[in-house]
PyMOL Python script that loads the backbone (N, CA, C, O; Angstrom):
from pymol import cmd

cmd.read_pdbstr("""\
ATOM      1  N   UNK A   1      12.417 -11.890  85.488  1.00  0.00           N
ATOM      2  CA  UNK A   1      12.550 -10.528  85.049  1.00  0.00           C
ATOM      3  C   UNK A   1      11.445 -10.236  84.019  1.00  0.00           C
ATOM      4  O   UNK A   1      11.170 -11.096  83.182  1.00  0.00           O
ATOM      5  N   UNK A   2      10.822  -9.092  84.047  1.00  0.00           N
ATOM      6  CA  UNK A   2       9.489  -8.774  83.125  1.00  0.00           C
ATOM      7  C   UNK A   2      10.065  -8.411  81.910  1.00  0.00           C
ATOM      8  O   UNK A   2      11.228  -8.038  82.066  1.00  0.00           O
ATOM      9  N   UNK A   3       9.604  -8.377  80.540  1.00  0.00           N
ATOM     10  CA  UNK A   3       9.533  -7.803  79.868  1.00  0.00           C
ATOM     11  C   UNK A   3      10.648  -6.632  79.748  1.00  0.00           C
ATOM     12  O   UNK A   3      11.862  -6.664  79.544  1.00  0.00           O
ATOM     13  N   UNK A   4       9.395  -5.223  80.034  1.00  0.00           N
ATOM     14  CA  UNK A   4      10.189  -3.984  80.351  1.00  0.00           C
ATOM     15  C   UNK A   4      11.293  -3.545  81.399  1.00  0.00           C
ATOM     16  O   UNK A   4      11.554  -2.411  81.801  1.00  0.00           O
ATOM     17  N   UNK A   5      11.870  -4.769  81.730  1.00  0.00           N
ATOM     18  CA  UNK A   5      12.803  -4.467  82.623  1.00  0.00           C
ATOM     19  C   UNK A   5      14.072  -5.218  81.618  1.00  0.00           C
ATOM     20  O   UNK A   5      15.012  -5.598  82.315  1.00  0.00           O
ATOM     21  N   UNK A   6      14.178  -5.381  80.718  1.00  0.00           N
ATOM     22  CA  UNK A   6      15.231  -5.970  79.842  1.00  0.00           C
ATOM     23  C   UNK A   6      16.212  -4.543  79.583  1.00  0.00           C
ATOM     24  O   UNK A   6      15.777  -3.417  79.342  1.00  0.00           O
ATOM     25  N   UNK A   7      17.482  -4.903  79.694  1.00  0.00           N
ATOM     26  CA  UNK A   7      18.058  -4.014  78.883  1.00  0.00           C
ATOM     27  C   UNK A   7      18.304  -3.500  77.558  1.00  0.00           C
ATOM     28  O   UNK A   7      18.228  -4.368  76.689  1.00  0.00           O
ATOM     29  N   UNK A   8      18.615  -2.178  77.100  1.00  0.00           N
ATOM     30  CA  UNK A   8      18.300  -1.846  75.749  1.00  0.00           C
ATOM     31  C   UNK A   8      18.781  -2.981  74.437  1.00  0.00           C
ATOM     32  O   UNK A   8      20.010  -3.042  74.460  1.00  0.00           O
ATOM     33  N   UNK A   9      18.347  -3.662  73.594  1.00  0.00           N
ATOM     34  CA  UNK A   9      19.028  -4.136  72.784  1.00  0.00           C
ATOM     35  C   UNK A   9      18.312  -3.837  71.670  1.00  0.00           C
ATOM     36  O   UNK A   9      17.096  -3.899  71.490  1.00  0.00           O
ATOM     37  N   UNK A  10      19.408  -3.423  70.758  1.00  0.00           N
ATOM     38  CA  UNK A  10      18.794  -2.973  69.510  1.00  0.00           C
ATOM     39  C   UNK A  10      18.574  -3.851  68.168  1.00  0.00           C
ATOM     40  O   UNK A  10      18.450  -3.389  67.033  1.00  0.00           O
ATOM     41  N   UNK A  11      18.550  -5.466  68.607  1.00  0.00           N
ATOM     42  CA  UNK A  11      18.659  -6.299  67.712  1.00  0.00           C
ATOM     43  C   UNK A  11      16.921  -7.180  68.338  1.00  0.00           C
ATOM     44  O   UNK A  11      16.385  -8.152  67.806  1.00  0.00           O
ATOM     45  N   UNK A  12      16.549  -6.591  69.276  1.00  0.00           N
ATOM     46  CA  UNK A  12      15.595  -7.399  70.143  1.00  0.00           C
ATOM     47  C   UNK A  12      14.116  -5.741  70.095  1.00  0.00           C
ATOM     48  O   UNK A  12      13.022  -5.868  70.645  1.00  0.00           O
ATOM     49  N   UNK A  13      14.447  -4.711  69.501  1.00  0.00           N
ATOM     50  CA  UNK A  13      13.766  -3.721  70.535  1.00  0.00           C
ATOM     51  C   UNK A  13      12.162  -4.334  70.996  1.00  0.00           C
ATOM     52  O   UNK A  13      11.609  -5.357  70.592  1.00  0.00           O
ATOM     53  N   UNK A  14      11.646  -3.266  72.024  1.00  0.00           N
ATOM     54  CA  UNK A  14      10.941  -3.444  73.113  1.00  0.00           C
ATOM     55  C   UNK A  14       9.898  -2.454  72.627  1.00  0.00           C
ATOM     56  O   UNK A  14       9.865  -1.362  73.194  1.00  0.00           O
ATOM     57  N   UNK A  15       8.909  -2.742  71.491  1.00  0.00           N
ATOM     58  CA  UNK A  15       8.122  -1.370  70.851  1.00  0.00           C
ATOM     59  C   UNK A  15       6.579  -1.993  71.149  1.00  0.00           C
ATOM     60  O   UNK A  15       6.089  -3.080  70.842  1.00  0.00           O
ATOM     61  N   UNK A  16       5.991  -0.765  71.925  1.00  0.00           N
ATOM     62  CA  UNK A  16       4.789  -0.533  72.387  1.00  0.00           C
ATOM     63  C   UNK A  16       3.735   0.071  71.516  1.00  0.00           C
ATOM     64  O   UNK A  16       3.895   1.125  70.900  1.00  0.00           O
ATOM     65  N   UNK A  17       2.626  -0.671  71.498  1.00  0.00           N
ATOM     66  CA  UNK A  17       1.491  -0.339  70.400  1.00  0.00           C
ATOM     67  C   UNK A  17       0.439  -0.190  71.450  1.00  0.00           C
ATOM     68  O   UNK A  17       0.046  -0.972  72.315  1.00  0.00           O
ATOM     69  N   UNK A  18      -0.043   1.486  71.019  1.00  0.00           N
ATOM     70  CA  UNK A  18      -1.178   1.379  71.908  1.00  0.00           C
ATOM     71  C   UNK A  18      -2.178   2.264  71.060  1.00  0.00           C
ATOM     72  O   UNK A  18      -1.807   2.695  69.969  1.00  0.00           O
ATOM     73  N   UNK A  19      -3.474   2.546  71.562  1.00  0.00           N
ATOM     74  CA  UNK A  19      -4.593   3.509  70.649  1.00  0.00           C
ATOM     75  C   UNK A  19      -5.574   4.236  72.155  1.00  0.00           C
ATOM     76  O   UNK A  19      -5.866   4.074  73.339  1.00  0.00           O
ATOM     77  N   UNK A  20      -5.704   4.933  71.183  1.00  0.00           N
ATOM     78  CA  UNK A  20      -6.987   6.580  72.286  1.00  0.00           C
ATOM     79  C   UNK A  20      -7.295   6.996  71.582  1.00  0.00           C
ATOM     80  O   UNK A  20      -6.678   7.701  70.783  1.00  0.00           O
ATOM     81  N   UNK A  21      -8.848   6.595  71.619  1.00  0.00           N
ATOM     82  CA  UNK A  21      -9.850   7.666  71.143  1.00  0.00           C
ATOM     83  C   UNK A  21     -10.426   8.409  71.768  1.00  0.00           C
ATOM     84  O   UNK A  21     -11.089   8.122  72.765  1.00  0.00           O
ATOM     85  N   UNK A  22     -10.200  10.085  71.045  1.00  0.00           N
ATOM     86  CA  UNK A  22      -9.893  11.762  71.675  1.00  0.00           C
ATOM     87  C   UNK A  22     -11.717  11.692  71.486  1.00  0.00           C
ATOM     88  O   UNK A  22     -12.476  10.951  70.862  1.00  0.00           O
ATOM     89  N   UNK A  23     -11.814  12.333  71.968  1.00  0.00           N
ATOM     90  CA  UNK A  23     -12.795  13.658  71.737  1.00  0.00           C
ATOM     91  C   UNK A  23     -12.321  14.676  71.223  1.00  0.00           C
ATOM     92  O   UNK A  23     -11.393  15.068  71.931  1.00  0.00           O
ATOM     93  N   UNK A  24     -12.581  15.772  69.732  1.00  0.00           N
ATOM     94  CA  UNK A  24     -12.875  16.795  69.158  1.00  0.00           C
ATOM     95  C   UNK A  24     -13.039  17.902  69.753  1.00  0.00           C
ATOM     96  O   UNK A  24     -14.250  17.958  69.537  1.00  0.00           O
ATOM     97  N   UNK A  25     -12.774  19.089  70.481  1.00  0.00           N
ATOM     98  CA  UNK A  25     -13.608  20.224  71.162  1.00  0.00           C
ATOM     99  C   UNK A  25     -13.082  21.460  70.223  1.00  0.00           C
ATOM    100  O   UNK A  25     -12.107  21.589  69.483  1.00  0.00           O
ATOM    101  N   UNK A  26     -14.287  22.396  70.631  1.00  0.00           N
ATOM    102  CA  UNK A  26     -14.203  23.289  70.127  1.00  0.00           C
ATOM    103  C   UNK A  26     -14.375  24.881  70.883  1.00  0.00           C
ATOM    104  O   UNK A  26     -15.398  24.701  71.545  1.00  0.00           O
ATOM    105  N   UNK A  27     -14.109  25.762  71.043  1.00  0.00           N
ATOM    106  CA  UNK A  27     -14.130  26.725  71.890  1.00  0.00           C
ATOM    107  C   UNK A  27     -15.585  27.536  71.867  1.00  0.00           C
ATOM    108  O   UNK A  27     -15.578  28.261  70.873  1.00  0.00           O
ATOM    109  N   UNK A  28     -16.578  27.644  72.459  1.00  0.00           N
ATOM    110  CA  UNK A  28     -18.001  28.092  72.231  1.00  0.00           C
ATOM    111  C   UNK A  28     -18.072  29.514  72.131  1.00  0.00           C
ATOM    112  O   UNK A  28     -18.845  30.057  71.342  1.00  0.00           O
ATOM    113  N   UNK A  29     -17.135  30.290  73.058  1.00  0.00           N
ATOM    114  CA  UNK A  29     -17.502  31.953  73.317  1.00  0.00           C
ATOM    115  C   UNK A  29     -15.589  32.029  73.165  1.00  0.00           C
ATOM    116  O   UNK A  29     -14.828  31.069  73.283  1.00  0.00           O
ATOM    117  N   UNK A  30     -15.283  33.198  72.932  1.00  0.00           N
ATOM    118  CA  UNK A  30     -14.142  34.031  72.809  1.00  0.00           C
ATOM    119  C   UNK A  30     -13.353  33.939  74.009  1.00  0.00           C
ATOM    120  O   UNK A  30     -14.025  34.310  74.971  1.00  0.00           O
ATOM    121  N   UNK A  31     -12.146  33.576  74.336  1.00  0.00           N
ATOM    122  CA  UNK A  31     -11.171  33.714  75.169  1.00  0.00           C
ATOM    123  C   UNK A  31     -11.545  35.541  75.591  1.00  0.00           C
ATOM    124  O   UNK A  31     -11.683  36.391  74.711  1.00  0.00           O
ATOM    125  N   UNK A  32     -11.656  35.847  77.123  1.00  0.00           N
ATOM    126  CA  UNK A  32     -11.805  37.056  77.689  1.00  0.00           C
ATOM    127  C   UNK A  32      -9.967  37.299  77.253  1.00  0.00           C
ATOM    128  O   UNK A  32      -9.027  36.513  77.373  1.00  0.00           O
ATOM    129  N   UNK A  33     -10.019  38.888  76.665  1.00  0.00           N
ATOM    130  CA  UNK A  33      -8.366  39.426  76.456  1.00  0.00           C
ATOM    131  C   UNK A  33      -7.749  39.550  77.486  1.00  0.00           C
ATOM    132  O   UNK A  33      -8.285  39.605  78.592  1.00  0.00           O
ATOM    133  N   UNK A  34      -6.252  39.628  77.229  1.00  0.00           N
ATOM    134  CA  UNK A  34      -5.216  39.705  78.186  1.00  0.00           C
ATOM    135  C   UNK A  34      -5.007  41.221  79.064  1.00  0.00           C
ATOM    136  O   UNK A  34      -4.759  42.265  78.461  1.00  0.00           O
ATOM    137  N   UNK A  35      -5.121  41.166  80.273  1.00  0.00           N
ATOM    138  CA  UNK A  35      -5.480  42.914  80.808  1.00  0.00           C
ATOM    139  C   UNK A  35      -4.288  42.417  81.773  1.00  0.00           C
ATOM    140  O   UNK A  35      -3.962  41.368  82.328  1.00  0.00           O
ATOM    141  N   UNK A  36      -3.750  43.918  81.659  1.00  0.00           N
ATOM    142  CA  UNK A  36      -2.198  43.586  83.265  1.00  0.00           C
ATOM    143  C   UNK A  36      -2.754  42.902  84.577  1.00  0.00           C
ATOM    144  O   UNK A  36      -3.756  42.936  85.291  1.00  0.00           O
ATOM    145  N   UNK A  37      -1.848  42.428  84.510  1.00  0.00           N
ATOM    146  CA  UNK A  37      -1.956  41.504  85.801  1.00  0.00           C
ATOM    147  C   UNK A  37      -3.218  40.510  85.498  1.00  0.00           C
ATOM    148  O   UNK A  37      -3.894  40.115  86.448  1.00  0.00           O
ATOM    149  N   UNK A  38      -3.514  40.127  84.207  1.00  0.00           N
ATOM    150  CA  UNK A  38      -4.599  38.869  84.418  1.00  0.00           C
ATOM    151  C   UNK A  38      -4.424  38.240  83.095  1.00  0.00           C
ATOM    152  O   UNK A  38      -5.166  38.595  82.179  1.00  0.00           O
ATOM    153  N   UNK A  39      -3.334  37.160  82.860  1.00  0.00           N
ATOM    154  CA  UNK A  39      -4.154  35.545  81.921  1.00  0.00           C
ATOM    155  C   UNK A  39      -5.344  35.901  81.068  1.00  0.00           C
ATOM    156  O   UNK A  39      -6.431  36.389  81.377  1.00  0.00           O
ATOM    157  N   UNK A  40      -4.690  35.411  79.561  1.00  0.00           N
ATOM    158  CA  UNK A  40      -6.137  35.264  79.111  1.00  0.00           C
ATOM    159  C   UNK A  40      -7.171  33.968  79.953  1.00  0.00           C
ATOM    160  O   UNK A  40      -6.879  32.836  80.339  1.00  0.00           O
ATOM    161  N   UNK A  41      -8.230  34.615  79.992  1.00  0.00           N
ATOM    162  CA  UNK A  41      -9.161  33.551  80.569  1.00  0.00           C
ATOM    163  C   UNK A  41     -10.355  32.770  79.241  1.00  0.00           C
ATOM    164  O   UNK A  41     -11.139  33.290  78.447  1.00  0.00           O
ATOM    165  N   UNK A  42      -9.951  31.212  79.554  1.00  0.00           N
ATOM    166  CA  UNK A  42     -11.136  30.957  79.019  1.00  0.00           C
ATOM    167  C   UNK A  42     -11.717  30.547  79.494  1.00  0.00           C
ATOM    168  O   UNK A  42     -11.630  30.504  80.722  1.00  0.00           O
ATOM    169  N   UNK A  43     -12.923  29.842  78.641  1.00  0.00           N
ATOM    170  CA  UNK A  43     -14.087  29.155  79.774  1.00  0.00           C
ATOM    171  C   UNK A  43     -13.990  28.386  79.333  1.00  0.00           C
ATOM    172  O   UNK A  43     -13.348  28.189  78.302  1.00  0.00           O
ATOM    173  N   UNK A  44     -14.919  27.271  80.279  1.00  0.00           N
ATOM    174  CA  UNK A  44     -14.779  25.817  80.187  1.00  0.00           C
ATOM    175  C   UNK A  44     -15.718  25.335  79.566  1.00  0.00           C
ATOM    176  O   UNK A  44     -15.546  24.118  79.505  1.00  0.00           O
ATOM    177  N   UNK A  45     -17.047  25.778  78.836  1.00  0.00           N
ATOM    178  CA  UNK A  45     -17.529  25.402  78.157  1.00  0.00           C
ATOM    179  C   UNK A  45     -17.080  25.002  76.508  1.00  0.00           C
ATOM    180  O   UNK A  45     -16.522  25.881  75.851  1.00  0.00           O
ATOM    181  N   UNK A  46     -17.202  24.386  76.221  1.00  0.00           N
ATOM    182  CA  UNK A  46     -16.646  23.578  74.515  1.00  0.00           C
ATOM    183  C   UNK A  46     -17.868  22.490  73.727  1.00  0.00           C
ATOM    184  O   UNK A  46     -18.497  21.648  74.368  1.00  0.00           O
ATOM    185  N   UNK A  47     -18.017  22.701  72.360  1.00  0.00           N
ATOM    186  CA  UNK A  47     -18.712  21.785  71.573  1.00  0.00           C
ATOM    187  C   UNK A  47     -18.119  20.795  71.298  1.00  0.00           C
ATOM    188  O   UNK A  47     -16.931  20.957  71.019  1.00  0.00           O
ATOM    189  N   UNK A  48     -18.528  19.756  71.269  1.00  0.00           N
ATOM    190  CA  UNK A  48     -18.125  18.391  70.589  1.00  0.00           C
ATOM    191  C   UNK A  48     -18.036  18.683  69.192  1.00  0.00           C
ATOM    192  O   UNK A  48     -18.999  19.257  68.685  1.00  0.00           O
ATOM    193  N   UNK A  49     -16.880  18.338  68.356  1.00  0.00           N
ATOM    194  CA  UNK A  49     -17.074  18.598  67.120  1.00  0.00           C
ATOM    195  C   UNK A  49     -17.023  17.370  66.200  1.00  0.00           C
ATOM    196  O   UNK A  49     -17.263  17.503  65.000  1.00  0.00           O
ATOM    197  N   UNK A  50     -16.670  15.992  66.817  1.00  0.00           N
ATOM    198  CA  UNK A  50     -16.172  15.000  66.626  1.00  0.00           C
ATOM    199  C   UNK A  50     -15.449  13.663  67.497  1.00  0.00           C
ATOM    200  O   UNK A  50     -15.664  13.305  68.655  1.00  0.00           O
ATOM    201  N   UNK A  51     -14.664  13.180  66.627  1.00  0.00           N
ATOM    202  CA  UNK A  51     -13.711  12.247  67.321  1.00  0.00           C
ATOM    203  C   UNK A  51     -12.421  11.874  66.667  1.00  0.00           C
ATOM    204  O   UNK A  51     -12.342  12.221  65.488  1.00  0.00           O
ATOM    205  N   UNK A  52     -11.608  11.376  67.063  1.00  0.00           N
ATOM    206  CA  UNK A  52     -10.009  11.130  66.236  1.00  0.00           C
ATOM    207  C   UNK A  52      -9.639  10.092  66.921  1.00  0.00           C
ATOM    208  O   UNK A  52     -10.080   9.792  68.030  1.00  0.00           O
ATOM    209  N   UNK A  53      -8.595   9.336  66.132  1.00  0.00           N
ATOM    210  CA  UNK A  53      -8.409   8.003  67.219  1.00  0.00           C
ATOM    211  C   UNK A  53      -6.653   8.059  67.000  1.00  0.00           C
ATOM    212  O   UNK A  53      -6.281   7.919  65.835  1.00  0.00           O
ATOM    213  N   UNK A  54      -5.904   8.196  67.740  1.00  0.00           N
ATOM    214  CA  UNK A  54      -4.577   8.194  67.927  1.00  0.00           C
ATOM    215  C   UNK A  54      -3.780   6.712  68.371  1.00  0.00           C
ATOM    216  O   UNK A  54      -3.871   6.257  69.511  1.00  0.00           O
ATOM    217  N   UNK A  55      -3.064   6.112  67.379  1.00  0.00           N
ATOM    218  CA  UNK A  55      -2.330   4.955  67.448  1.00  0.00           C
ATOM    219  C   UNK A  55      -0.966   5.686  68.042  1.00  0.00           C
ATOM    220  O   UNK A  55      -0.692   6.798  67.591  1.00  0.00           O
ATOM    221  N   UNK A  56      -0.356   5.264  68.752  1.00  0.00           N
ATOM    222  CA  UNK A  56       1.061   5.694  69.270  1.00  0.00           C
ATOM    223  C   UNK A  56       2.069   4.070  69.796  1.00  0.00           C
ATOM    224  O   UNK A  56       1.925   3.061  70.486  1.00  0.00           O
ATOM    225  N   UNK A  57       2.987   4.677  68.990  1.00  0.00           N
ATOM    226  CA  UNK A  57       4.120   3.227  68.826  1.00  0.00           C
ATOM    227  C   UNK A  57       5.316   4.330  69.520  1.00  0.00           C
ATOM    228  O   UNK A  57       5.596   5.478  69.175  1.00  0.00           O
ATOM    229  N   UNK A  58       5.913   3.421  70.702  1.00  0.00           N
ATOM    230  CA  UNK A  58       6.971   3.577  71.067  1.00  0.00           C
ATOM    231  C   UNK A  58       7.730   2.775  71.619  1.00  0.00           C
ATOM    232  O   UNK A  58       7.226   1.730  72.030  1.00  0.00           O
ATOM    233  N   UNK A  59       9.248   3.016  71.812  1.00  0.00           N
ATOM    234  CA  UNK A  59      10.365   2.237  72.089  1.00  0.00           C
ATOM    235  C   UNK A  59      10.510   2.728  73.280  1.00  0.00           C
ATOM    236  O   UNK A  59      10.645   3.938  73.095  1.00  0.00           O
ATOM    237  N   UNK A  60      10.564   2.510  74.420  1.00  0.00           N
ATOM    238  CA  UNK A  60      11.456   3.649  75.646  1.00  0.00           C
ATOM    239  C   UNK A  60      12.347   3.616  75.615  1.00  0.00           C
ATOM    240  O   UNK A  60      13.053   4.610  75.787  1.00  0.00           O
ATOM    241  N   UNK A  61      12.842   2.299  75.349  1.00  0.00           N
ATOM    242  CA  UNK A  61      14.706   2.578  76.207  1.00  0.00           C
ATOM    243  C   UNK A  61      15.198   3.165  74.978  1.00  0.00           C
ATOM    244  O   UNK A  61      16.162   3.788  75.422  1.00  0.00           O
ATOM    245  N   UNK A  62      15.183   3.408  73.608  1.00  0.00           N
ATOM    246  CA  UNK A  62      15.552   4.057  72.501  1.00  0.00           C
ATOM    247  C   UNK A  62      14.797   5.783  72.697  1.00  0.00           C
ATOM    248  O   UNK A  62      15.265   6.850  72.300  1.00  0.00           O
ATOM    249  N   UNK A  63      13.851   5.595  73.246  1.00  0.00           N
ATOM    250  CA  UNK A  63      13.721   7.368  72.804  1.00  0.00           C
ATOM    251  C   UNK A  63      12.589   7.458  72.209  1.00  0.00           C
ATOM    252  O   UNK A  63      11.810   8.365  72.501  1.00  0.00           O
ATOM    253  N   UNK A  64      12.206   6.219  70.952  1.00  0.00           N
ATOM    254  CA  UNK A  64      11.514   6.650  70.023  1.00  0.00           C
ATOM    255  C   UNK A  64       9.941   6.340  70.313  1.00  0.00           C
ATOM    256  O   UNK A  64       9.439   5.437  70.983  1.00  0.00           O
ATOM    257  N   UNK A  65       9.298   7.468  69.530  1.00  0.00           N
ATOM    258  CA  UNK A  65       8.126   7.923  69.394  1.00  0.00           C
ATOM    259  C   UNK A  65       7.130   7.978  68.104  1.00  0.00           C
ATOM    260  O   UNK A  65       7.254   8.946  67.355  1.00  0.00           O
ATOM    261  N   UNK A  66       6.328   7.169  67.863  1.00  0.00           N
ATOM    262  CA  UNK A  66       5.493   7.634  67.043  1.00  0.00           C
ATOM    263  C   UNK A  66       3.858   7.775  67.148  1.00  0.00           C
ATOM    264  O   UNK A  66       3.192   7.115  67.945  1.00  0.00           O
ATOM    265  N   UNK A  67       3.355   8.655  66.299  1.00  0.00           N
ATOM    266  CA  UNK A  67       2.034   8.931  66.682  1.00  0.00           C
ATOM    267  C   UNK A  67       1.376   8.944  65.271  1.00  0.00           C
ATOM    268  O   UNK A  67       1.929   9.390  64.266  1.00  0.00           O
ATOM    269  N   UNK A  68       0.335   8.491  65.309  1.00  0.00           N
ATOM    270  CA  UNK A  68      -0.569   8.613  63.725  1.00  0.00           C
ATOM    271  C   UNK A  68      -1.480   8.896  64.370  1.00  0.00           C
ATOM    272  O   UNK A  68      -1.416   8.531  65.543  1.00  0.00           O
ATOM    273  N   UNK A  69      -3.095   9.884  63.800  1.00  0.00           N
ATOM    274  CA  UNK A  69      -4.003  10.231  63.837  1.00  0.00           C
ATOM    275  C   UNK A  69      -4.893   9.639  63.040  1.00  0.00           C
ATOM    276  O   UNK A  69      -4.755   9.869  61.839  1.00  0.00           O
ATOM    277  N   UNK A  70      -5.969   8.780  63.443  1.00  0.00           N
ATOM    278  CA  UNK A  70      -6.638   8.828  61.896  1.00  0.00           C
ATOM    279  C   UNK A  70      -8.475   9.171  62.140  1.00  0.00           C
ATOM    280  O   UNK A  70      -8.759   9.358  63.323  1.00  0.00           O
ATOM    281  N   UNK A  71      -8.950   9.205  61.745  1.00  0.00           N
ATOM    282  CA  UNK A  71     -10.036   9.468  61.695  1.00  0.00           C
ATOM    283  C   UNK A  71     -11.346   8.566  62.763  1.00  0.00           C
ATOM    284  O   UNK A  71     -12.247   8.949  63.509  1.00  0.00           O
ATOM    285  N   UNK A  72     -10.776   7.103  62.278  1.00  0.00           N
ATOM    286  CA  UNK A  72     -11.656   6.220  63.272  1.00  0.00           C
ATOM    287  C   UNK A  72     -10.386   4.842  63.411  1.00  0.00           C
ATOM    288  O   UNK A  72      -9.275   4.597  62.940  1.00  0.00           O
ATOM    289  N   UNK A  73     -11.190   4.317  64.187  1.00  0.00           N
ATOM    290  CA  UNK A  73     -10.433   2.806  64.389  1.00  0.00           C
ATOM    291  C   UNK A  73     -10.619   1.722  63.630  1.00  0.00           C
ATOM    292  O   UNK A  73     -11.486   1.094  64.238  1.00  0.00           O
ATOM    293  N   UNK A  74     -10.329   1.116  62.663  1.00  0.00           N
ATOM    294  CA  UNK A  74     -10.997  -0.126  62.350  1.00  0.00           C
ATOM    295  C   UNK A  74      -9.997  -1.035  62.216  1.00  0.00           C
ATOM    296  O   UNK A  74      -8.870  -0.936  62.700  1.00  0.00           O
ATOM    297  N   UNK A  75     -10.516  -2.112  61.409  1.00  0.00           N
ATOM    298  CA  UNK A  75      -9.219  -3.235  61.465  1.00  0.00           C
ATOM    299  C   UNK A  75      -8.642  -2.770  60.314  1.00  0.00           C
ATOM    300  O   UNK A  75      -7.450  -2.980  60.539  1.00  0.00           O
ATOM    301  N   UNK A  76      -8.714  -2.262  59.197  1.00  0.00           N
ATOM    302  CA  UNK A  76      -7.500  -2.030  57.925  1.00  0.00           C
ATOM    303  C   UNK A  76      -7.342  -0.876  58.727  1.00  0.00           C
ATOM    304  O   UNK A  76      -6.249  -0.728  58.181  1.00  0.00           O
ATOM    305  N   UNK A  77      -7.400   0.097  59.520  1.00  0.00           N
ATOM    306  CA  UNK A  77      -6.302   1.086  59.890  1.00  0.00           C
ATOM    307  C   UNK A  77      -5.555   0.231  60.900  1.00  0.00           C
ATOM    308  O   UNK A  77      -4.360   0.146  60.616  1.00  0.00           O
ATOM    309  N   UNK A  78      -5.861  -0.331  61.839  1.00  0.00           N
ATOM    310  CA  UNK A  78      -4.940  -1.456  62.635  1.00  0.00           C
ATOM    311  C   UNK A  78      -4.228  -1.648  61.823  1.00  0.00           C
ATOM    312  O   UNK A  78      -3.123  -1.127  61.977  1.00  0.00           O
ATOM    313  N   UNK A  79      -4.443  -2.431  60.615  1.00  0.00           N
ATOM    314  CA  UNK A  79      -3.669  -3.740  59.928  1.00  0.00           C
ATOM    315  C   UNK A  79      -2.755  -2.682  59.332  1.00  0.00           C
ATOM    316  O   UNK A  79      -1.656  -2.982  59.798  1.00  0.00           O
ATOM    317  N   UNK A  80      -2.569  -1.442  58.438  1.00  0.00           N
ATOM    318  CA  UNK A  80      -1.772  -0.439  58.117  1.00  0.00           C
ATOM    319  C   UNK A  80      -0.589  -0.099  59.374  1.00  0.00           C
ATOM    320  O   UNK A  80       0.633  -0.247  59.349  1.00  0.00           O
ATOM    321  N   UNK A  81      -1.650   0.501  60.648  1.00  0.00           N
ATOM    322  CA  UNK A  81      -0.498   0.382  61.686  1.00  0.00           C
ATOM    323  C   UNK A  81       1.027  -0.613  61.751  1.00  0.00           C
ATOM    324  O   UNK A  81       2.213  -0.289  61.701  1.00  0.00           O
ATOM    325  N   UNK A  82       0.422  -1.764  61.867  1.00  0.00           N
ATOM    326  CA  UNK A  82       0.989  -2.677  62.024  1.00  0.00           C
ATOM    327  C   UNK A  82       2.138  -3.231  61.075  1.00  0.00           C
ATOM    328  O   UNK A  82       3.171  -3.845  61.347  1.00  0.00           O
ATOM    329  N   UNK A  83       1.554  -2.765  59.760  1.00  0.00           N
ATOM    330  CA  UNK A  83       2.304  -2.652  58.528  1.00  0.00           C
ATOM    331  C   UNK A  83       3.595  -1.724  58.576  1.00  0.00           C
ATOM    332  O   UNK A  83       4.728  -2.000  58.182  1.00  0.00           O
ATOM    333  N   UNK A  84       3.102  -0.481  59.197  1.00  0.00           N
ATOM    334  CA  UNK A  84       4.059   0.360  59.346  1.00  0.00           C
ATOM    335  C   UNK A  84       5.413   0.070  59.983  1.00  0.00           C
ATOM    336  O   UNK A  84       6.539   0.227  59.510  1.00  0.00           O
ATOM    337  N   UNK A  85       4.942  -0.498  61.445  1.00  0.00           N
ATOM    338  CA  UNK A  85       5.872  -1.040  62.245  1.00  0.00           C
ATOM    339  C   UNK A  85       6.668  -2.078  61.844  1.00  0.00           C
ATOM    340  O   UNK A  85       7.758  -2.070  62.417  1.00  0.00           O
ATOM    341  N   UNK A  86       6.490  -3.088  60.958  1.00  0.00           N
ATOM    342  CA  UNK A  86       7.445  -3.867  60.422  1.00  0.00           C
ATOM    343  C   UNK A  86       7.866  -3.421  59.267  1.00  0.00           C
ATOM    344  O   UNK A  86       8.742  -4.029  58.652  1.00  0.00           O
TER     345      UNK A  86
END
""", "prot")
cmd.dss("prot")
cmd.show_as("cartoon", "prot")
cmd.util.cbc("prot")
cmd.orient("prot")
């Protein structure tokens, strides 16, 4: 039996550490306004404005969710992560 196929136990939980680093965008020209019968439209053009790196800790069979944002990745934001979780 794998891992994630265990049943819920809340003396054992089953918490997932993972990270994504986003891309930043930014909107270049004005959303065209909302006219009857038509969606604001935007366009698909966008500036890079940056980057953000998203740590996300979760439990499934509990529900729970967490997400931190931080600026970049390194090992003392890891090692904080990690801090958090215990």
């Amino acid at each position: 039996m794998t891992t994630y196929a265990l049943p819920y136990d809340a003396d054992y939980p089953q918490v997932c550490l993972d990270e994504k680093l986003v891309m930043l965008h930014a909107d270049v020209g004005e959303p065209l306004p909302v006219q009857p019968g038509q969606p604001e439209r935007i366009d698909y053009e966008y500036e890079r404005v940056g980057t953000a790196n998203l740590f996300v800790m979760l439990e499934p069979l509990a529900g729970y969710r967490h997400v931190e944002v931080t600026a970049r990745r390194t090992a003392e934001e890891y090692a904080r992560q990690l801090q958090w979780l215990a």
